[in-house]
N, C-alpha and C positions, 0 to 999 in steps of 0.2 A: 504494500500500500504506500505510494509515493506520497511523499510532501511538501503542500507549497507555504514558502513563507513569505507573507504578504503580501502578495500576488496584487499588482494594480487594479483598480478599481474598472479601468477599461479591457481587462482579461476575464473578468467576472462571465462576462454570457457565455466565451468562450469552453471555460471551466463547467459552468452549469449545463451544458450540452449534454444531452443522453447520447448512448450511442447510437449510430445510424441501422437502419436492420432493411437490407433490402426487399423490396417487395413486390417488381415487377412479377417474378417466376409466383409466389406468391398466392397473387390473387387469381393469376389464370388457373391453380390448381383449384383454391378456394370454389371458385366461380365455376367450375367445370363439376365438382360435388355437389353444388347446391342446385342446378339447373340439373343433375342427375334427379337428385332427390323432387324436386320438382315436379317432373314427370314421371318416372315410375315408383315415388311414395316408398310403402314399406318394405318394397322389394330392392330397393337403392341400399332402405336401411339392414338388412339382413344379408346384404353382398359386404357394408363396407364393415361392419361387426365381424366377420371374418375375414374382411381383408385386414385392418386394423387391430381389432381387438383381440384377432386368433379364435374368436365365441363364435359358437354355432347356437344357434337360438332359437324356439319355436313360436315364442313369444315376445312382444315385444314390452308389452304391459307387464309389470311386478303383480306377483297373482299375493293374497291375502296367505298365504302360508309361509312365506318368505319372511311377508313381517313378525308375524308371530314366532316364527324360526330364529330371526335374527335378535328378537329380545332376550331368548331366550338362552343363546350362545356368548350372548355381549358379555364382558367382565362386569359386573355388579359395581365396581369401582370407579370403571368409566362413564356408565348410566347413570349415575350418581353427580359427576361433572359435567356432565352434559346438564343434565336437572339445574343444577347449580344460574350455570351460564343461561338456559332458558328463562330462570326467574330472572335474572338481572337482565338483561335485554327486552325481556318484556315490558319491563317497569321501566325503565328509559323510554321505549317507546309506547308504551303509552303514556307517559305526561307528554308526548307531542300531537295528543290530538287537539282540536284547536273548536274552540268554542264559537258558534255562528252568532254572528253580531250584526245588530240590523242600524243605519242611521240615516236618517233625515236629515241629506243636504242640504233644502230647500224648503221650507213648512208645505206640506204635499207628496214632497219626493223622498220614497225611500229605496238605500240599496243596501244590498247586501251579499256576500260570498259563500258559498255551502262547498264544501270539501267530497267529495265524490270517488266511491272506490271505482278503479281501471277494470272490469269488470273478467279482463282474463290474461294471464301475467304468465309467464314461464320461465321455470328458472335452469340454469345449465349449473351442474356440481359436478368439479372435474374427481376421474378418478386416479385410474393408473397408480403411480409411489406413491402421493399424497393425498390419499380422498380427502378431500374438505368439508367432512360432516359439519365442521364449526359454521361454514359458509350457508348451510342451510338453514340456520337459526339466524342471522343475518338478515337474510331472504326471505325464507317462509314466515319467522314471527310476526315483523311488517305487514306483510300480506294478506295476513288474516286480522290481525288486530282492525287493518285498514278497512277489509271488507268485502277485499276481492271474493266475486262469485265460482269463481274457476282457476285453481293454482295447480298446475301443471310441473314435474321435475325430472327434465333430461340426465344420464352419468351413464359412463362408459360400462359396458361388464368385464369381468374378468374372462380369464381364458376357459372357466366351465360355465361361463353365461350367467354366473350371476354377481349380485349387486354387493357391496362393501358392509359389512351388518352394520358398523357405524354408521352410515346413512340412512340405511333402511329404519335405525331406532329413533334417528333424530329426526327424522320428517315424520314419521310416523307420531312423534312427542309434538312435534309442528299443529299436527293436522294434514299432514298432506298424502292423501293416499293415491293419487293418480303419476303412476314413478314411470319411468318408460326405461328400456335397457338401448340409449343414442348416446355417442359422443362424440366431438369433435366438431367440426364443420356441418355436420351432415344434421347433426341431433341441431343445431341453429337453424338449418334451412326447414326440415322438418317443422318446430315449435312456428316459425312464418308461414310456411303455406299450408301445411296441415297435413298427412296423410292418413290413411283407411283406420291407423290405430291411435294415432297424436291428431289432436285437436291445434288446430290454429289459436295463438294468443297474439293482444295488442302490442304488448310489449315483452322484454325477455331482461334479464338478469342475470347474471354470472360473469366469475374470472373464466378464465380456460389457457390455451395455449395461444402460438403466433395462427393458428387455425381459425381456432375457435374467435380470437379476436378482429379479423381478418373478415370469417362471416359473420357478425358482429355490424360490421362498417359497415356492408355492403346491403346487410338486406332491410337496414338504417334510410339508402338511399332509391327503399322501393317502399317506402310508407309504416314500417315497424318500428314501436321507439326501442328504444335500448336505456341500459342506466346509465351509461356515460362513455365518453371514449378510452382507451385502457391499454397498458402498458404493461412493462415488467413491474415486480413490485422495488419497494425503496424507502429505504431512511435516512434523516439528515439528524444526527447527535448536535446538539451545541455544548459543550462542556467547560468547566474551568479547575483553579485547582482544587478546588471542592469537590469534582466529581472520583467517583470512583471507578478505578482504568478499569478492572473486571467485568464491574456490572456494562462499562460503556461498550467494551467489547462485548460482552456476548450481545448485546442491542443489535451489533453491527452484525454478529455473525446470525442475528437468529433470521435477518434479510437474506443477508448473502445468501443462506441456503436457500432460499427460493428455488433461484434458477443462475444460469451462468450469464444471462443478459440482465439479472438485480444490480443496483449501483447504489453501494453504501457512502454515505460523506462523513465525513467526521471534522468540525469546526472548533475551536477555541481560540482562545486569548492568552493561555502559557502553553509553551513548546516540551515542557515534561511531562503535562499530561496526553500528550499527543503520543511522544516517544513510550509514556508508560503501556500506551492502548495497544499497541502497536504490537508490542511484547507481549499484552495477555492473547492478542488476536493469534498470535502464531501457537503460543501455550494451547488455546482450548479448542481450536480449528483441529489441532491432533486427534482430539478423540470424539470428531464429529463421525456420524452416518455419511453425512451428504459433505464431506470432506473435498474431492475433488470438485464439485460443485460452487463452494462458498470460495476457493482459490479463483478458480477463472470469475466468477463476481467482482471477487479483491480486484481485478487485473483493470475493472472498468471505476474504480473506486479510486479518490483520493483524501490527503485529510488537508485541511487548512489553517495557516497560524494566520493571527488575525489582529485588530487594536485592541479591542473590545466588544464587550458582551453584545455592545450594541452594533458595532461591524459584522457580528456575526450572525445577527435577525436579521439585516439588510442583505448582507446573502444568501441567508435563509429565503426569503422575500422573494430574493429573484429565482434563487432555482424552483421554488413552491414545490415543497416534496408532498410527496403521497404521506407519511410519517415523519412527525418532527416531535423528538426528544429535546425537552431543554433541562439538561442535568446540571445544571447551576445553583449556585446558592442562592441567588436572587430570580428563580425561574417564575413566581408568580408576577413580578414584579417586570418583566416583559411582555407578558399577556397581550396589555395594548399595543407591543410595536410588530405582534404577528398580524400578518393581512393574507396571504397565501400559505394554505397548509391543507393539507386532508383532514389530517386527527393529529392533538397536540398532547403529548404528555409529557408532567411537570415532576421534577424532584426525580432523586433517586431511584426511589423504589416506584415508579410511575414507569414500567417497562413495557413495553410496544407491543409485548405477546396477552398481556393482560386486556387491551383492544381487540385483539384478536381473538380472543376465546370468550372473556368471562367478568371485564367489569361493566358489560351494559351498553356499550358505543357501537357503532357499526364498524367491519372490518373493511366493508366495498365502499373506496375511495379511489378519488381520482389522483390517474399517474401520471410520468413524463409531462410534468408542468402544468397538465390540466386544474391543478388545484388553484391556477387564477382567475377562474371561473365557472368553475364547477364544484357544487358540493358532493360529501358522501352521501351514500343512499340512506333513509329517512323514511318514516311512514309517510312523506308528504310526496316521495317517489312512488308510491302505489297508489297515489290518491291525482286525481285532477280538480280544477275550482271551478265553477261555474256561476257568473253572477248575474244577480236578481234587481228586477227593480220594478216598483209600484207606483204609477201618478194615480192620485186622485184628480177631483176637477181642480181643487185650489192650486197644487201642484203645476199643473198642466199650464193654468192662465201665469202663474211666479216664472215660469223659464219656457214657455212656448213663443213669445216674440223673440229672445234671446235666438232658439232654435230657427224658427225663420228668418233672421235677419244671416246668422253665419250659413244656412245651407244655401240664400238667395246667394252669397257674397260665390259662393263656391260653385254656383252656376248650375244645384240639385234643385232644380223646381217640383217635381213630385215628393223628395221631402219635403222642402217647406210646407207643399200642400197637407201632407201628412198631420199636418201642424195646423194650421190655417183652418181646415174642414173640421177639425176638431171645437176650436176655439168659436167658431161661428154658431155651432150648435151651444154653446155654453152663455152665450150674447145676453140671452134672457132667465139664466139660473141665478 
């Protein structure tokens, strides 16, 4: 992990660059599965399940024994963490539903916003090395707390065709019993246009690979929302000499293991807690699983010495990570100068994985700098707003010339009339 010390202030965008991932070859692969799937539906999905997943499959749909099978197989110790993490996500998300409020702009006129669940949603949960049951609760709790009528959830099978028990208990704990065996590209284009066994949804959810993110984009720009647009994952440390080099290292390394395109930062204002990090990263990267994984991550990773705590929100700021650790002594006390971030955790023991599993936040945030404009997923992601509004007669006559006067100006004469025919019948009330 290189080091830059003090790096100009005009090198910064530079620095904050993800790396490049080409993507011509890409999409033509992408685009070539999904127009597969397209047209020949479940018989697409039961070639590429074998071609990809090695599964031979007779079904596509998780049948009601599975689950019951897979509660029953789970460690007790794990179901119990899952538990855990569901209560606390739930209760985060639900203090975010939001109370309809009605007001009277104008004595007459009243308006108002109603929150409305998306009424069929689909969520993708990758499988492979890392299923992300956690990603489920994530996903499905939202969902339902929200309202949606129809929650739909894509994951690859293994190579005897069936589904990860962890997943199967934690959707099942969700509520969600409609599970399909799709992954990849394919399980995206499916959840959009719908085939004989998968129901077509509005919108769709989930991490996945450079695939799965790829069809993602694309079928984004044939009318399906998505939750956002998506990247490798990543953390940006700000530390000082208050932080403690172990905990900031494993921070870095619990990213790095993602994947080999993850890109760790690590920022401060003393150069020994930089060097300290440095040395624990090598120390505990040794007795990783995903060992050779978190190395090539390292490769796309640098750390930065800097002036101060506050130089190092300002490049925080620009690169806007998906995860931003501020393990400072004064971490509260920068609060106000974060403006771009995914998810922000403060203090030492405020570690990145606790977002991740089990203190109640959401884990699906936005990456590769999207956090300058986009938020994490939210019950207000599964909900759309739809606004209201009432004239009475009083209302109508308090801003109906107003109306006429700007639609004439604008050269809409059937509105104004809209207006006008209105008003004339009210002449004698």
């Amino acid at each position: 992990m290189r080091i830059l010390k003090y790096p100009a202030t005009s090198t910064w965008d530079s620095i904050a660059s993800r790396p490049e991932i080409s993507s011509s070859a890409l999409i033509d692969t992408v685009q070539e599965i999904m127009d597969n799937v397209k047209i020949n539906k479940d018989k697409a999905l039961y070639a590429y399940a074998e071609q990809f997943d090695k599964a031979t499959i007779s079904k596509l749909q998780v049948e009601e024994n599975e689950f019951s099978e897979a509660s029953k197989n789970l460690p007790q110790e794990l179901k119990e963490a899952i538990d855990l993490a569901y209560k606390n996500i739930t209760k985060f998300h639900a203090s975010q539903l939001i109370k309809e409020v009605k007001i009277e702009t104008t004595p007459g006129v009243f308006c108002w916003r109603k929150s409305v669940p998306i009424q069929k949603v689909g969520l993708y949960i990758p499988g492979g090395s890392a299923p992300l049951f956690s990603t489920i609760l994530m996903l499905g709790t939202p969902a339902k707390i929200a309202g949606c009528e129809e929650v739909i959830l894509c994951t690859p099978p293994d190579k005897e065709g069936k589904i990860n028990e962890a997943i199967l208990y934690t959707a099942s704990l969700v509520g969600i019993t409609k599970i399909y065996k799709a992954g990849g590209a394919q399980a995206i284009a499916a959840m959009a246009y719908g085939t004989e066994s998968i129901p077509s949804v509005y919108k769709i959810f989930g991490p996945g690979n450079q695939y799965v993110t790829k069809a993602k984009e694309l079928i984004q720009q044939n009318g399906i929302a998505i939750d956002m647009p998506a990247g490798p994952s990543e953390v940006l440390v700000i530390a000082d000499a208050t932080s403690n080099p172990a905990f900031v290292a494993a921070d870095l390394l619990s990213q790095a293991e993602h994947g080999p395109d993850s890109q760790v930062i690590l920022v401060s204002d003393n150069e020994s807690m930089i060097k300290q990090t440095i040395i624990e990263i090598d120390q505990q990267m040794m007795s990783l699983a995903r060992k050779t994984i978190a190395e090539l991550a390292l490769k796309n990773s640098v750390s930065i010495l800097l002036e101060s705590p506050e130089a190092c929100v300002d490049f925080s700021n620009l690169y806007a990570p998906e995860h931003l650790i501020i393990a400072t002594e004064s971490a509260e006390g920068l609060i106000d100068k974060v403006v771009n971030a995914g998810s922000v955790f403060l203090g030492n023991y405020s570690c990145e994985s606790a977002g991740d599993y089990a203190s109640g936040t959401n884990h699906t945030l936005p990456t590769n700098g999207y956090s300058r404009m986009f938020s994490g997923v939210s019950l207000a992601s599964f909900q759309k707003q739809i606004t209201y509004q009432k004239l009475t007669k009083t209302g109508l006559k308090n801003i109906g010339p107003a109306i006429e006067t700007m639609a004439e100006a604008e050269g809409l004469h059937a509105h104004k009339n809209a207006v006008t025919i209105r008003l004339k019948s009210l002449k004698n009330d």
